[in-house]
C-alpha positions as CSV (number, residue, x, y, z in Angstrom):
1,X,67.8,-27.8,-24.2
2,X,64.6,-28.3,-25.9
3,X,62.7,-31.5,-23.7
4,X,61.1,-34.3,-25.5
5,X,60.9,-37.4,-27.3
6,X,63.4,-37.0,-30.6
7,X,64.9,-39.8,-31.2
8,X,64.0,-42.8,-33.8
9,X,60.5,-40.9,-34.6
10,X,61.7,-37.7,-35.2
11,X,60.4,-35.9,-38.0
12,X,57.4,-37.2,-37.6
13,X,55.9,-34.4,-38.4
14,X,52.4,-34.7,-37.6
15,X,52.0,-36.5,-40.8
16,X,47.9,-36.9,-39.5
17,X,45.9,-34.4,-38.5
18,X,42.1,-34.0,-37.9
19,X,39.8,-32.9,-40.1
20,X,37.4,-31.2,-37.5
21,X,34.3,-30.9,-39.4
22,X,32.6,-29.6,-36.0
23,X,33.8,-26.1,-36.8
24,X,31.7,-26.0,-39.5
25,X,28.9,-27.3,-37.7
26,X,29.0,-25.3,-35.1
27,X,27.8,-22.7,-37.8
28,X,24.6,-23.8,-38.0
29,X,24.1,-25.7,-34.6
30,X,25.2,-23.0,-32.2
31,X,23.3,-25.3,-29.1
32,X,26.1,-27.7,-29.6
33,X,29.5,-26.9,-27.1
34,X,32.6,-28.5,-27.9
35,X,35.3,-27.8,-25.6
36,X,38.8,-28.1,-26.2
37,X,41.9,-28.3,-23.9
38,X,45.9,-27.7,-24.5
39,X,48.7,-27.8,-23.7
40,X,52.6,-28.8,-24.1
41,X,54.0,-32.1,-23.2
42,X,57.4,-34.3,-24.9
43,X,58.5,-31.5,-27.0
44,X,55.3,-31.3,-29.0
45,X,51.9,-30.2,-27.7
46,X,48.6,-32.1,-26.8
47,X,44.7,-31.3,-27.6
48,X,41.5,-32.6,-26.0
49,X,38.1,-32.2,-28.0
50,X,35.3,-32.8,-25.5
51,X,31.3,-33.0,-26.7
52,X,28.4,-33.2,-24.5
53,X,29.8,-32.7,-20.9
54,X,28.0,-32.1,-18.4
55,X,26.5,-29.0,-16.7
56,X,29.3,-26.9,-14.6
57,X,31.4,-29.6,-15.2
58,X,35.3,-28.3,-13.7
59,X,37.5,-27.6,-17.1
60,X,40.0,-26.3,-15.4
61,X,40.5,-28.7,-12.5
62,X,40.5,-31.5,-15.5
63,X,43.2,-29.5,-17.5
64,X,45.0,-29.7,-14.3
65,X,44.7,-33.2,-14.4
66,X,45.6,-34.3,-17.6
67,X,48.5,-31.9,-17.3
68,X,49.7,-33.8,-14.4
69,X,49.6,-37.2,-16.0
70,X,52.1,-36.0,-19.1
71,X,54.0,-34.5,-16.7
72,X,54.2,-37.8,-14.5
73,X,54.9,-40.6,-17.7
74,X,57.6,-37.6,-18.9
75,X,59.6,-37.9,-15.5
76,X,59.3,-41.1,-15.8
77,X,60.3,-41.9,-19.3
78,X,61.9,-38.5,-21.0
79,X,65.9,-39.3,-21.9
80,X,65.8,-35.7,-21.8
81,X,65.4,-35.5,-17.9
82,X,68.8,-37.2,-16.7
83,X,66.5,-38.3,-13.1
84,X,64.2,-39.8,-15.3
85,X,63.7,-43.6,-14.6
86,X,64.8,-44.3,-18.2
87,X,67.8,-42.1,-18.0
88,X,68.9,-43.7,-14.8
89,X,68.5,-47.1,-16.1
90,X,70.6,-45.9,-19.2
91,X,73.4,-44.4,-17.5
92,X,74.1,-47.5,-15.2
93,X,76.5,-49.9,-16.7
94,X,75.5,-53.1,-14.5
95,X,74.1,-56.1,-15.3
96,X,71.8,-56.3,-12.3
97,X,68.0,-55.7,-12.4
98,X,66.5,-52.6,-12.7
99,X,63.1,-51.8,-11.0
100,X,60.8,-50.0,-12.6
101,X,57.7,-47.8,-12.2
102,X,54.1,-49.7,-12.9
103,X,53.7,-47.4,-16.1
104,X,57.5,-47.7,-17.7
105,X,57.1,-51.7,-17.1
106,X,53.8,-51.4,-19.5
107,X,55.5,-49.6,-22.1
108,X,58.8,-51.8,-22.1
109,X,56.3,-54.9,-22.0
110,X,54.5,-53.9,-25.3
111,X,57.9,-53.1,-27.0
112,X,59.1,-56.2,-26.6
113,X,56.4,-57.8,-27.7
114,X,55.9,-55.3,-30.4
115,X,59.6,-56.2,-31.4
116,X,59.1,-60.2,-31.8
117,X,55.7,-59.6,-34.0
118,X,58.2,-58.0,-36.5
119,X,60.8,-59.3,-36.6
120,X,63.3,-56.4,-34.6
121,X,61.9,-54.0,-37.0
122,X,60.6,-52.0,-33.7
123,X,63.6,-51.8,-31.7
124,X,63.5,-49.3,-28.4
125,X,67.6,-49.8,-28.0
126,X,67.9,-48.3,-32.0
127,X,69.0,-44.7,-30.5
128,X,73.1,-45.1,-31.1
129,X,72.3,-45.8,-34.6
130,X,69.8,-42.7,-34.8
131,X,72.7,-40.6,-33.3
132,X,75.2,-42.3,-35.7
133,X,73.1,-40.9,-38.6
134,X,72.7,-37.3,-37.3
135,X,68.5,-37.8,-36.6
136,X,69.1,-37.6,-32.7
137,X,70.0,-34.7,-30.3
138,X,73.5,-34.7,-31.5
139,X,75.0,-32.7,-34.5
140,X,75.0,-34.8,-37.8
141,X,78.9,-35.5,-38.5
142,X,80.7,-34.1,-42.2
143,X,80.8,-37.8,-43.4
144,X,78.3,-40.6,-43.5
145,X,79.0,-43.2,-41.3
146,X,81.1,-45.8,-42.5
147,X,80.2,-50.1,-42.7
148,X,82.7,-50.3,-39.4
149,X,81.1,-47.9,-37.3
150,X,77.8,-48.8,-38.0
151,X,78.4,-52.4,-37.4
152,X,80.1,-51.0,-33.6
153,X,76.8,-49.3,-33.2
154,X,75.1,-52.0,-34.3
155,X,77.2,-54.5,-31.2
156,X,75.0,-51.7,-28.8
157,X,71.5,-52.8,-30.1
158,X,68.7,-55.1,-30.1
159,X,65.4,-55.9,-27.9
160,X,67.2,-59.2,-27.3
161,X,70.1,-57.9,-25.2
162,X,67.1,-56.3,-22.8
163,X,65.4,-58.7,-20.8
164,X,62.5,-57.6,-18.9
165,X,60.7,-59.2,-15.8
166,X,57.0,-58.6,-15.1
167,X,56.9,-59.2,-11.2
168,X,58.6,-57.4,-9.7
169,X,58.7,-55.2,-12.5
170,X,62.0,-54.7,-13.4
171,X,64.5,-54.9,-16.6
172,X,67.8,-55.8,-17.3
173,X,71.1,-55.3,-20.0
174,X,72.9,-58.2,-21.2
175,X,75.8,-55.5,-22.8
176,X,76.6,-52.5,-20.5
177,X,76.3,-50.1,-23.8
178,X,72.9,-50.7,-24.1
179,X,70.1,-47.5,-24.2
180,X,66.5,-47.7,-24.2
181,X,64.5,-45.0,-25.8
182,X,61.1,-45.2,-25.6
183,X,60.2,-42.2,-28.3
184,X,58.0,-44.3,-30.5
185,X,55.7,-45.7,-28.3
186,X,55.6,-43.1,-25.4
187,X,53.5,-40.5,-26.8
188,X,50.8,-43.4,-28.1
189,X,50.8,-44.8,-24.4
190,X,50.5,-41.3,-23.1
191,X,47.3,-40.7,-25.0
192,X,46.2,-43.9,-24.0
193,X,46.8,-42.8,-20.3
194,X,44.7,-39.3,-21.0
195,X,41.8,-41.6,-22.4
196,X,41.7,-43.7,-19.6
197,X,41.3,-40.7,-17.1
198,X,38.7,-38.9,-19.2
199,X,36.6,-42.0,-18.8
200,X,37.6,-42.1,-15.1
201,X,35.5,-38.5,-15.2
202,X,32.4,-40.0,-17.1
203,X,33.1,-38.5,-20.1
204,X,31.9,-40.8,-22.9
205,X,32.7,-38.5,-26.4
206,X,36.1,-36.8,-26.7
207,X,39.2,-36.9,-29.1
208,X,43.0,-36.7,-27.8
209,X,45.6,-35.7,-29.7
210,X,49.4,-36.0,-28.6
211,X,51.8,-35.1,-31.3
212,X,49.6,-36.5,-34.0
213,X,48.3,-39.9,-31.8
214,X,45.2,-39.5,-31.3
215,X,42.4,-41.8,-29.3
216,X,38.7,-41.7,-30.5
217,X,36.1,-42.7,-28.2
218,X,32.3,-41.7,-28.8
219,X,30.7,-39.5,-31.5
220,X,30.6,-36.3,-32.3
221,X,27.5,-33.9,-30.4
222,X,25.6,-34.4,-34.1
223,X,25.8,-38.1,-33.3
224,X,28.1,-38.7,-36.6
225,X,31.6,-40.5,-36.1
226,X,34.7,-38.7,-36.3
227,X,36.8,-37.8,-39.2
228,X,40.2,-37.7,-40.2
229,X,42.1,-37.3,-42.5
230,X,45.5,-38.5,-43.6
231,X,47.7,-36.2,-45.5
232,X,49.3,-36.7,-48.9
233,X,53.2,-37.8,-48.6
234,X,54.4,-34.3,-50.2
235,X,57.5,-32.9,-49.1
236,X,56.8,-28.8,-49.1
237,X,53.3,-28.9,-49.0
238,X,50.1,-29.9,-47.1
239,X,47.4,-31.7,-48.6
240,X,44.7,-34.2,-48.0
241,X,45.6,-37.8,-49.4
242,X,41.9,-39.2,-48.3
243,X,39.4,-39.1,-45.2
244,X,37.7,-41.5,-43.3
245,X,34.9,-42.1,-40.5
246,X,36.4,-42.9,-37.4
247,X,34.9,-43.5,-33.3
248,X,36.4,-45.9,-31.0
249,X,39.9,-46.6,-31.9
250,X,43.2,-45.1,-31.7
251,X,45.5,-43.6,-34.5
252,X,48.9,-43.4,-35.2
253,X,50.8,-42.5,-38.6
254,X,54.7,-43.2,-39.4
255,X,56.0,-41.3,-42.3
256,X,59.6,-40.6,-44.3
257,X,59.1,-37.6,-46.2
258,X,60.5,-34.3,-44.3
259,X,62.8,-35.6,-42.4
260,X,66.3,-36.3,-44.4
261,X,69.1,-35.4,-45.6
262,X,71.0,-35.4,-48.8
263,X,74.8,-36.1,-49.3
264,X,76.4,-37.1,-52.6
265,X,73.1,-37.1,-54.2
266,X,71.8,-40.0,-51.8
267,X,69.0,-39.4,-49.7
268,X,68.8,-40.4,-46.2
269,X,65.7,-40.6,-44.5
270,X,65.6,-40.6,-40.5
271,X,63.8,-43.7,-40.2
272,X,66.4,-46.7,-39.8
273,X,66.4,-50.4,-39.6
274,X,67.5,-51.6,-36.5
275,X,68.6,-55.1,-38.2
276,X,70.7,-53.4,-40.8
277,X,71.9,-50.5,-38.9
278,X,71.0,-48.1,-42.4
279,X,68.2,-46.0,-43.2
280,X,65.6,-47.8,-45.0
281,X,65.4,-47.4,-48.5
282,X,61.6,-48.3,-50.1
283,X,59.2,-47.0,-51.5
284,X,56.9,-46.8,-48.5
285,X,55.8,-42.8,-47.7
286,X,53.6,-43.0,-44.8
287,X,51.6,-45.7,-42.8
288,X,48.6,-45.3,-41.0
289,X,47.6,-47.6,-38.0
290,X,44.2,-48.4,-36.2
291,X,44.1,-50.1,-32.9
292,X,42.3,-50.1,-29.8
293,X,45.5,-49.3,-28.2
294,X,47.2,-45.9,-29.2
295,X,50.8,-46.7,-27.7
296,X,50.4,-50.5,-30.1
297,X,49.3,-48.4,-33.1
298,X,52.6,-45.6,-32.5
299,X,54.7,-48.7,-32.6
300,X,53.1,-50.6,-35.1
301,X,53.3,-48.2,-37.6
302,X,57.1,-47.4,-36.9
303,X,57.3,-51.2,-37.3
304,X,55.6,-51.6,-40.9
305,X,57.8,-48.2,-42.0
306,X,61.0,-50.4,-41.5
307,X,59.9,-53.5,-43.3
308,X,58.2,-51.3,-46.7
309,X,55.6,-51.6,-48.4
310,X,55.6,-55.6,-49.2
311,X,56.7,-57.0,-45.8
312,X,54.4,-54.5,-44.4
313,X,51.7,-55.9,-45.9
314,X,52.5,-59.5,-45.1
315,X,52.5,-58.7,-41.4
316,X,49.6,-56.7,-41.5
317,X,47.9,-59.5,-43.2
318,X,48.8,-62.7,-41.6
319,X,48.2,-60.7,-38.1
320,X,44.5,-58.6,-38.8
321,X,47.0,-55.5,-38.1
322,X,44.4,-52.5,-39.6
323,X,47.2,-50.3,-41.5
324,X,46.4,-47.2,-44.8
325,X,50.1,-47.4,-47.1
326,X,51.0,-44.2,-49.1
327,X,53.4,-45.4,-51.4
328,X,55.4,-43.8,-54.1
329,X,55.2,-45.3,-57.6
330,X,57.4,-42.6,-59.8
331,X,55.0,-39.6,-59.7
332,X,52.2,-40.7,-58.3
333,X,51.0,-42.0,-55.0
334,X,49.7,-45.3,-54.6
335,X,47.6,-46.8,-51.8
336,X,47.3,-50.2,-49.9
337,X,44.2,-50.3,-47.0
338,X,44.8,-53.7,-45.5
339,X,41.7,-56.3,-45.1
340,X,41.6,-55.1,-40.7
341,X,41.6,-51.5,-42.3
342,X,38.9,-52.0,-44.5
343,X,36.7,-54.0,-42.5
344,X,36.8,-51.6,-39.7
345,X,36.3,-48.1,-42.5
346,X,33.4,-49.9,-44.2
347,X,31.8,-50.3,-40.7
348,X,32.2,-46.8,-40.0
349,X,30.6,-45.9,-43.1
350,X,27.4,-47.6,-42.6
């Protein structure tokens, strides 16, 4: 069985990728080194861009140690490994407290608080439903599910029935059914972590990349900021919908446009509403989230895919969250950069 992190984000797709204008660069600059590092973590892969390292600096032993660190937060949070800590956690049916590792506590931390900002439209416990609707690891069932069992799926979820307790770290279920899976944020927190050790190494002006999260700290070896770009909302195609300037920040991107299904001439798109139980139905195609923190910006912009384009846009504007919307109106796409957003691209740009 394939390892990672497919459930509630699935189908992601890598719906942002770089635009890595240092290739063309390197053309005409051939003094400038750029180094870049791979590899294979939570069923997708992971990149690291580096600029101006030092002399004889160890690429290899730092390879090493970046692998180690996915390999450590994936034992400790895969529900693909059964020893996992969240897999154990899952498959106990008490009530009692649950102690957990100094990195898993983070992570379940910034759910829940990631949760009460919207509303329950970021839910970690929303995996029954994802199964229910054939987006998980299971085969998707002949018949779409019916009102009665999505409302017994439905008894099974919500951040409220986990309580979680900062010292000693530890969580606990308030219904025995309960599952935690921490696929929308993990891979965000996980790039976060691979920042944070990069730093550790003096290493001032890199890029990582984990399944389409990225973290951008520095500038490029020209001394220009980073660019990106995020991709047009097309379902069998790739193309650019617009780029922008980007250094210190992290990047995440939600979208709902490859993966679904059709049955009976309805479409169902994999990313659901934990508060209705169905998938969400709007006109919202992909959402694009800065923040200083890669594993907020991963949830945050599951979060705004739930609540669509106009409760997206309240939250993002009564909270200074810095969100890009791709919307659909008929045949055209339509886009929405909230105030945080713009502020922070017109900086860039100066």
């Amino acid at each position: 069985m394939r390892k990672g992190w497919l459930i509630y984000k699935m189908g992601r797709f890598f719906v942002i990728f770089l635009v890595l204008c240092w290739l063309l660069l390197s053309a005409c600059q051939p003094q400038v080194e750029t180094r870049n590092l791979n590899g294979a973590t939570m069923g997708t892969t992971w990149s690291v861009t580096l600029h101006s390292l030092p002399d004889g600096f160890d690429l290899a032993k730092l390879k090493s140690q970046l692998q180690a660190q996915l390999d450590r937060i994936n034992r400790l949070m895969s529900t693909y490994d059964p020893e996992s800590e969240i897999s154990r956690f899952n498959a106990q049916t008490s009530d009692g407290w649950f102690a957990l590792s100094r990195e898993t506590a983070q992570v379940i931390e910034l759910s829940q608080q990631i949760s009460e900002l919207t509303g329950g439209s970021f839910d970690v416990s929303v995996g029954p439903l994802v199964e229910l609707w054939g987006f998980g690891a299971k085969q998707r069932g002949d018949e779409i599910p019916s009102p009665e069992q999505v409302k017994e799926q439905l008894a099974k979820v919500g951040y409220q029935k986990l309580l979680f307790r900062r010292d000693p770290a530890a969580i606990k279920k308030l219904v025995p059914q309960l599952q935690v899976d921490l696929s929308a944020i993990a891979k965000g927190y996980a790039v976060d972590a691979l920042a944070a050790l990069l730093k550790q190494q003096g290493i001032n002006n890199f890029l990582v990349e984990i399944g389409g999260e990225m973290q951008l700290v520095g500038q490029r070896s020209d001394g220009t900021p980073w660019r990106i770009a995020i991709e047009k909302p097309l379902e069998n195609e790739r193309a650019v919908e617009t780029v922008f300037p980007l250094n210190a920040t992290a990047v995440a991107t939600s979208g709902n446009y490859r993966n679904f299904y059709i049955e009976n001439g309805q479409r169902y798109a994999h990313t659901l509403d934990p508060l209705s139980g169905r998938p969400i139905r709007h006109k919202l195609a992909s959402v694009t989230v800065l923040d200083p923190s890669c594993a907020r910006a991963d949830a945050l912009a599951t979060a705004l895919m739930v609540l669509g384009e106009e409760k997206g846009r309240q939250l993002c504007e009564k909270h200074q969250i810095a969100a890009f919307f791709v919307i659909h109106n008929k045949e055209e796409f339509v886009e929405y950069a909230s105030p945080a957003f713009q502020n922070f691209t017109e900086k860039k740009k100066k």
